[in-house]
C-alpha positions in Angstrom: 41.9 -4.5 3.1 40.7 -2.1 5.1 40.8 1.1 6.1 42.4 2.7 9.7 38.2 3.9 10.3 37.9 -0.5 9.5 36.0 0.4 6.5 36.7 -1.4 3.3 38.9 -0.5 0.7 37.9 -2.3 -2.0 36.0 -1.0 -4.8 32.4 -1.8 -4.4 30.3 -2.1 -7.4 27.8 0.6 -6.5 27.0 1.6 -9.8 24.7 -1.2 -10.6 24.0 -2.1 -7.0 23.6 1.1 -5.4 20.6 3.9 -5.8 17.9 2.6 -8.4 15.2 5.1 -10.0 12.0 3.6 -11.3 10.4 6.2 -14.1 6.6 6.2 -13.1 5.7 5.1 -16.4 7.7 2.0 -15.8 5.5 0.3 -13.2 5.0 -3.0 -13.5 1.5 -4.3 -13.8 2.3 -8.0 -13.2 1.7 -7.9 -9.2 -1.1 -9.3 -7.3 -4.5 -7.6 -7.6 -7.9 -6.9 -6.5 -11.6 -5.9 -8.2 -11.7 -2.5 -8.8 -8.4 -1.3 -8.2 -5.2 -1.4 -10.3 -2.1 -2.2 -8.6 1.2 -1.2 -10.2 4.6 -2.4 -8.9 7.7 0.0 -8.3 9.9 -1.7 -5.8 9.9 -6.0 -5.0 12.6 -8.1 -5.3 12.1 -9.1 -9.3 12.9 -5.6 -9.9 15.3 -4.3 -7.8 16.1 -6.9 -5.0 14.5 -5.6 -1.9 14.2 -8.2 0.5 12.2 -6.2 3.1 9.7 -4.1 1.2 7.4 -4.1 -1.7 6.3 -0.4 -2.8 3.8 0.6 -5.8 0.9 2.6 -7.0 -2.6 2.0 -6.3 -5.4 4.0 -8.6 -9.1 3.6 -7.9 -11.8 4.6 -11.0 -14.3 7.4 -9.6 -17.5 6.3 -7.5 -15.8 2.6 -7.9 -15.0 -0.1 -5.0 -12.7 -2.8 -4.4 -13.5 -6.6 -3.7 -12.8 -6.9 0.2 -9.4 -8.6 0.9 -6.5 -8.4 3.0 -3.0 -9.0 2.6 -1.7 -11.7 5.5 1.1 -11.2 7.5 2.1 -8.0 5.7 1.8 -4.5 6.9 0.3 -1.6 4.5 0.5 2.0 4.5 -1.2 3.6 2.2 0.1 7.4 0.9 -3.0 8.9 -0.9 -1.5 11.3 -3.1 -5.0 12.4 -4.9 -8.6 11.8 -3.9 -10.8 10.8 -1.1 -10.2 7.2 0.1 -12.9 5.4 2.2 -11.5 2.4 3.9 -14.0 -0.4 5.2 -12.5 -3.1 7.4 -13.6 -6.0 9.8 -15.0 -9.4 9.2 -18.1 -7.8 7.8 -16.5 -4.4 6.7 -18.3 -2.9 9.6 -15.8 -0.2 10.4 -15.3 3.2 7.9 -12.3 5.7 7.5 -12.0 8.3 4.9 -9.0 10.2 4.2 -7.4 12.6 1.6 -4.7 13.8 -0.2 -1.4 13.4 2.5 -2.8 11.5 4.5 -1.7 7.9 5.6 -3.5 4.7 6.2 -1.9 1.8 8.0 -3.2 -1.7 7.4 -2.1 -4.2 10.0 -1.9 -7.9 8.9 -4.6 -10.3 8.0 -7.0 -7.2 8.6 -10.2 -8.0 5.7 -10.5 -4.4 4.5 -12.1 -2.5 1.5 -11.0 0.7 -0.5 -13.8 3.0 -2.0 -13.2 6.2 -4.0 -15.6 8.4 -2.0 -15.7 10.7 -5.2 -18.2 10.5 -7.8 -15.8 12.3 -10.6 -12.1 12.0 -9.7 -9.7 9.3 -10.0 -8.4 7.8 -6.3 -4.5 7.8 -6.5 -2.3 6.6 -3.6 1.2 5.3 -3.0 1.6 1.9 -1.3 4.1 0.2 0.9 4.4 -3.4 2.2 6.5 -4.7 4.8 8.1 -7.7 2.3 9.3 -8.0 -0.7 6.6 -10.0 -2.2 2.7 -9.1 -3.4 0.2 -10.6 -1.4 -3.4 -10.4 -1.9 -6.3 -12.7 -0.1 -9.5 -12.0 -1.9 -12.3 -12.4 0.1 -15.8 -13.5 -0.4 -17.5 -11.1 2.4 -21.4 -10.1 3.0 -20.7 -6.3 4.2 -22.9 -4.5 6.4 -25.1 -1.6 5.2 -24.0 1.2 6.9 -20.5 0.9 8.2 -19.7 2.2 11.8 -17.4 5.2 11.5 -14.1 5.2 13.1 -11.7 8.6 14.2 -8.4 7.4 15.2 -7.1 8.4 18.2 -3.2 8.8 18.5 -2.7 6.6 21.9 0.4 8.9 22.9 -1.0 12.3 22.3 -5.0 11.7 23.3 -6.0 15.0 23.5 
């Protein structure tokens, strides 16, 4: 039945199906990961049923680096919510980015790419989204340059 608005009238059961909270100390460790990094999942489709996106924690041990890797045909954006993140990316991690706490990183797919906690004495921690529902990481067996070429993005609507 529905409504005179054509909305339904039946009870839905939104209670179990509806808004879910995931308690930060209930991350799950069982997702795909990488050297040097520790990847915790909040949101996939084992937990909670999202189809579209997976979403987690990322923490990075001081002065420590990750294996390089990428992730296929999913899209990352990287929240960093404490630290100083160094990205490296390209076929031989030629490129370099750095950024801090609220910042964002985007990762487009099948990029090979590298995170490095730029500080010697705190932990790197960061929020991480995916554009699927499932965890996928490609470790890679790359030769990086020796000094990375650094990279300032430039917004290609507002140039100036």
């Amino acid at each position: 039945m529905t409504d005179t608005d054509g909305h339904s009238t039946q009870a839905h059961p939104w209670k179990h199906d509806g808004v879910r909270v995931i308690p930060g100390g209930e991350l799950d460790p069982n997702t795909a990961q990488t050297p040097g990094m520790d990847r915790k999942a909040a949101i996939n489709f084992a937990r909670v049923g999202a189809q579209k996106i997976w979403a987690g924690t990322v923490t990075i041990h001081p002065n420590a680096k990750t294996g390089a890797h990428h992730h296929g045909h999913l899209e990352s954006v990287i929240y960093v919510v404490k630290g100083r993140a160094r990205m490296r990316w390209g076929e031989h991690l030629e490129f370099a980015a750095e950024a801090g706490p609220g910042d964002f990183i985007y990762v487009p797919p099948y990029v090979p790419h590298q995170e490095i906690n730029a500080s010697p004495d705190e932990v790197l921690e960061c929020v991480l989204v995916r554009s699927d529902g499932e965890a996928v990481a490609v470790n890679l067996d790359i030769e990086p340059v020796e000094k990375p070429e650094a990279v300032r993005w430039i917004d290609p609507i507002h140039r100036t």
